[in-house]
C-alpha positions as CSV (number, residue, x, y, z in Angstrom):
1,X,-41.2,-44.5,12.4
2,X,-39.6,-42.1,9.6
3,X,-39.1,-38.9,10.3
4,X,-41.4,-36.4,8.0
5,X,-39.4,-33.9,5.8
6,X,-41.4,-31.6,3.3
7,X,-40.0,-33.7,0.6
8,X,-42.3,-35.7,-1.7
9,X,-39.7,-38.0,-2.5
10,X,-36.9,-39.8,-0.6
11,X,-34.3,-38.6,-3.5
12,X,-34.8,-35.1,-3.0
13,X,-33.6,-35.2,0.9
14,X,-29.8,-33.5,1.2
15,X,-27.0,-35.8,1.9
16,X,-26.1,-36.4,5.5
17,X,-24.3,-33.4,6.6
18,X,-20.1,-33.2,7.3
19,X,-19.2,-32.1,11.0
20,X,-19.0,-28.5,9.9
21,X,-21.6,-25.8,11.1
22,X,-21.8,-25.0,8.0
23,X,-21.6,-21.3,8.8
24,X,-18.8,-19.3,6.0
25,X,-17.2,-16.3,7.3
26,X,-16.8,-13.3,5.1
27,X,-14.7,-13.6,1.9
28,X,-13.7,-17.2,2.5
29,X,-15.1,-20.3,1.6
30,X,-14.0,-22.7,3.9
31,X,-16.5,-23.5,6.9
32,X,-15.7,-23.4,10.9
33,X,-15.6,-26.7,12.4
34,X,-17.5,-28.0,15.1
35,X,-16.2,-29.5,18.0
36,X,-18.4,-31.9,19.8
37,X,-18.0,-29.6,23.1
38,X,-18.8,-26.3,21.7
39,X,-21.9,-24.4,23.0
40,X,-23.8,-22.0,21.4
41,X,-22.5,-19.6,24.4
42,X,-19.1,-19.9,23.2
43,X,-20.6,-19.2,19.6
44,X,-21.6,-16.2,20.6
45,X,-19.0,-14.7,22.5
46,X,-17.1,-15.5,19.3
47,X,-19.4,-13.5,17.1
48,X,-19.1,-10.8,19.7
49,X,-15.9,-10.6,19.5
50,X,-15.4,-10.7,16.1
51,X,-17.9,-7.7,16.2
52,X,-16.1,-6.2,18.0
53,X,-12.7,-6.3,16.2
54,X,-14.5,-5.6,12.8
55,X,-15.5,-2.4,14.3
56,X,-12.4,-1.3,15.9
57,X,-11.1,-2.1,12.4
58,X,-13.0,0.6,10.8
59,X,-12.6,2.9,13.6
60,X,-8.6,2.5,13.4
61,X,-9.0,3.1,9.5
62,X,-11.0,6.0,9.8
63,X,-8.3,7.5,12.3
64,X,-5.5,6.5,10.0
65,X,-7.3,8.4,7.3
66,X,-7.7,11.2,9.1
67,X,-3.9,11.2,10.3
68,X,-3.0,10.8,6.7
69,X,-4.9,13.8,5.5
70,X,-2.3,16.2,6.4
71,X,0.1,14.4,4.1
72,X,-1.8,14.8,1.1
73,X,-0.7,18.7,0.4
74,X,3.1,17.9,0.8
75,X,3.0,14.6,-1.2
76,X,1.1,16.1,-3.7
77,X,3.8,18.9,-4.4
78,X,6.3,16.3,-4.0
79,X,4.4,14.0,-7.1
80,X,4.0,17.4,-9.0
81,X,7.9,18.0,-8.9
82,X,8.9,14.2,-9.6
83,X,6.4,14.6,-12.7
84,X,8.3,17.7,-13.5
85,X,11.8,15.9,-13.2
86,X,10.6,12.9,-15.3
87,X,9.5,15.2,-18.0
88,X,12.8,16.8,-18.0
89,X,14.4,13.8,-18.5
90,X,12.0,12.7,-21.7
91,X,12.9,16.3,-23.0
92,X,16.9,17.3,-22.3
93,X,16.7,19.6,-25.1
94,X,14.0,22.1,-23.5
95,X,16.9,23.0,-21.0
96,X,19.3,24.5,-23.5
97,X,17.4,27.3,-24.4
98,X,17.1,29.0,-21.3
99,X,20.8,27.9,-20.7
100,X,21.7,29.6,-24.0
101,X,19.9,32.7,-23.0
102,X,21.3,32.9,-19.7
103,X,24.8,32.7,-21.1
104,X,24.4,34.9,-23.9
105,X,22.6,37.7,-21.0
106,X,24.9,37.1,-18.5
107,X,28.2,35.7,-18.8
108,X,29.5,35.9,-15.7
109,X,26.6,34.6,-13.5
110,X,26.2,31.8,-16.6
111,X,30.1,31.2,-15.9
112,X,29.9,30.8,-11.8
113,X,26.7,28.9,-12.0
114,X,28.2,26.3,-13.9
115,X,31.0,26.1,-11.3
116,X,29.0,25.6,-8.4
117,X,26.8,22.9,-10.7
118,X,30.3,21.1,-11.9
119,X,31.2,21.1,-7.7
120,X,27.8,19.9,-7.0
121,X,27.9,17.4,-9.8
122,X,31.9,15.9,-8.6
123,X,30.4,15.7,-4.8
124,X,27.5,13.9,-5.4
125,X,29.2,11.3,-7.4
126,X,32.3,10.9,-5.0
127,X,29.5,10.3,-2.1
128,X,28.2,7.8,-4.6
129,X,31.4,5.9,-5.0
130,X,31.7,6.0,-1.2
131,X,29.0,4.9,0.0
132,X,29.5,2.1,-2.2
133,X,32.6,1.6,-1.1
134,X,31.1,1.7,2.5
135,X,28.6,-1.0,1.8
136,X,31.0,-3.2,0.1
137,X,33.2,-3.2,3.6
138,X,30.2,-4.1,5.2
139,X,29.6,-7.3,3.4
């Protein structure tokens, strides 16, 4: 004897279905298999697990955030001056006016500034080279 459906008509029944629950997880579209063993007790351990893990994801991400917080005044400072430094760089010439002024003011502080910026400048690009250097022996 057929089996009743709630469909009128024998074309409107589904195709038989695939061995697949059918069940989707979250942002995916593939479906879990199901394995001819599998009870719903394992199903549901499963779930609860997952439950579990989804929530101590939330709760570690929540801590993290909270962690981070104190960051935000120092890394804020620190994008203020690297904004400051990259317009500097787009605009060279706003630097020779106060440059100008210092030199013209004070001739002798203009005069050992620029000797302790030419040392600076000669340092930095010998550590340069050597590090270089350093990495190159590595290799």
């Amino acid at each position: 004897m057929p089996r009743a459906t709630g469909c009128a008509t024998p074309r409107a029944r589904s195709a038989p279905r695939s061995k697949s629950s059918g069940r989707t997880w979250p942002n995916s579209s593939r479906t879990t298999p199901v394995s001819e063993g599998m009870s719903s007790d394992r199903d549901v351990q499963l779930a609860l697990r997952r439950q579990r893990l989804v929530m101590r994801s939330a709760q570690l991400r929540l801590t993290l955030a909270g962690q981070a917080e104190v960051l935000r005044a120092p890394l804020a400072l620190a994008d203020t001056a690297r904004a400051g430094v990259q317009w500097l760089r787009q605009h060279p010439y706003a630097l020779i006016g106060p440059v100008m002024l210092l030199a013209a003011l004070r001739p002798a502080r203009a005069l050992r500034w620029a000797g302790r910026l030419w040392w600076g400048w000669r340092t930095f690009r010998q550590t340069g080279r050597w590090l270089a250097a350093l990495q190159t022996q590595r290799r």
